[in-house]
C-alpha positions in Angstrom: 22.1 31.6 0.3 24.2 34.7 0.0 23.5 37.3 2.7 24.0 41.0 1.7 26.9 42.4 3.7 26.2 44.9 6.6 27.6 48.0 6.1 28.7 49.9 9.4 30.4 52.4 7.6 28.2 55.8 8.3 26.6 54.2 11.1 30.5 53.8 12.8 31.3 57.3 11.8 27.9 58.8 13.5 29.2 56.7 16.7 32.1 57.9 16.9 31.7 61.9 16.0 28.9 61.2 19.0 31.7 59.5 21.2 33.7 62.7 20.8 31.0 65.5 21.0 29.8 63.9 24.5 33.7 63.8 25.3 34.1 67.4 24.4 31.2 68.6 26.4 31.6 66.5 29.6 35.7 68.4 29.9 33.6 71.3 29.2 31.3 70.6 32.3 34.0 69.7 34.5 36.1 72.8 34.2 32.8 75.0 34.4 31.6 73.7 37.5 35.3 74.0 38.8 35.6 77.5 37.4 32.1 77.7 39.7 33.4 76.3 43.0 36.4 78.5 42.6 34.5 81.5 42.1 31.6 80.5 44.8 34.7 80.4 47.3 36.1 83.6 46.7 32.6 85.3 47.0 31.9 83.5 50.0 35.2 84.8 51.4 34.6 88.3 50.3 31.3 88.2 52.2 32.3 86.8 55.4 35.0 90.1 55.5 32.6 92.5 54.5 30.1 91.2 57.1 32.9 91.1 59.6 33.4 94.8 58.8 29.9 95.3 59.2 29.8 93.8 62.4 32.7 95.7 63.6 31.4 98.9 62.6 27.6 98.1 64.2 29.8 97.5 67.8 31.6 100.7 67.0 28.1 102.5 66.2 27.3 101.5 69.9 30.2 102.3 71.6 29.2 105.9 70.3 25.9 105.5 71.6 27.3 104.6 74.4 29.5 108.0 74.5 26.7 110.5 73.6 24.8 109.3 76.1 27.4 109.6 79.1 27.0 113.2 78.1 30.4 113.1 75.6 31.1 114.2 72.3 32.2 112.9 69.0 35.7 114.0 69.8 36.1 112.6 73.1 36.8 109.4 70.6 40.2 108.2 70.6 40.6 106.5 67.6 38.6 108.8 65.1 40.2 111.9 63.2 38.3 114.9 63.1 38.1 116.2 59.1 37.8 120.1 58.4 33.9 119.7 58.3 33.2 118.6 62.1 33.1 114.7 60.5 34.8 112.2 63.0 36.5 109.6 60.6 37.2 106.1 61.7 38.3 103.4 59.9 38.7 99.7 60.4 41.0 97.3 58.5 40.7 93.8 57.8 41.7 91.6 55.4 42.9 94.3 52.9 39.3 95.7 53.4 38.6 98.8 55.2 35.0 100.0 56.0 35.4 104.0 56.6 32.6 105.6 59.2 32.1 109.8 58.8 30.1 110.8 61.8 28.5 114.0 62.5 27.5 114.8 65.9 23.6 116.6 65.8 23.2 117.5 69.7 23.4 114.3 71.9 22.7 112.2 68.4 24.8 111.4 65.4 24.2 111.3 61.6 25.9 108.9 59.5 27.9 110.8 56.8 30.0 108.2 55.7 29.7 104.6 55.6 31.9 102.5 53.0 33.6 99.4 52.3 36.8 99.5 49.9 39.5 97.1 48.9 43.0 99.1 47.5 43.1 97.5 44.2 46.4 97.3 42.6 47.1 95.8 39.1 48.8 92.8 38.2 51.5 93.8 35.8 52.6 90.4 35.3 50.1 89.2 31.8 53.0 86.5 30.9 50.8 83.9 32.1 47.5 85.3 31.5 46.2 82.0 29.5 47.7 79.4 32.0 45.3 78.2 34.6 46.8 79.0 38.2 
């Protein structure tokens, strides 16, 4: 009895193009969810100053309260600059951050004029390594 041969031929080739597809897209999954962490780390950073700043500017919002109601003015602050339009300005830095508070004094109240959160941005000249994962 002679039994046909088996032919693994096609059948080995569809393995193996499998093999290396599932290969291709597991690397692929790994360096996205890295790319991910890395990225979910920096926001959470970048919210934890800005809500710092926040949080700073709420206890200097009080501390002004705290003024207008002793019977003092907007310029009886220290720290604040007074700009050309009767707007105290006050700024707090943190971690290259700085929230910038504009108040303007309406009778034994305030008005918030200005109230902003910037980061100096300055551009990375260096594009050498612009491919190569740091």
């Amino acid at each position: 009895m002679n039994k046909p041969p088996i032919r693994l031929g096609p059948l080995a080739l569809l393995l193996t193009v499998i093999s290396i597809c599932m290969t291709v897209f597991a690397i692929l999954t790994f360096s996205t969810a890295r790319a991910d962490l890395a990225l979910a780390k920096r926001y959470a950073y970048t919210t934890s100053v800005r809500y710092s700043l926040e949080k700073s500017g709420q206890e200097y919002l009080q501390e002004v309260d705290e003024i207008l109601q002793d019977g003092g003015t907007l310029y009886d602050l220290f720290e604040a600059e007074m700009d050309p339009k009767g707007i105290s300005v006050y700024q707090i830095e943190e971690s290259g951050y700085t929230l910038t508070i504009g108040l303007k004094q309406k009778g034994s109240t305030y008005s918030i004029e200005v109230w902003k959160i910037e980061k100096e941005w300055n551009q990375d000249d260096n594009i050498e390594d612009l491919w190569i994962p740091g």
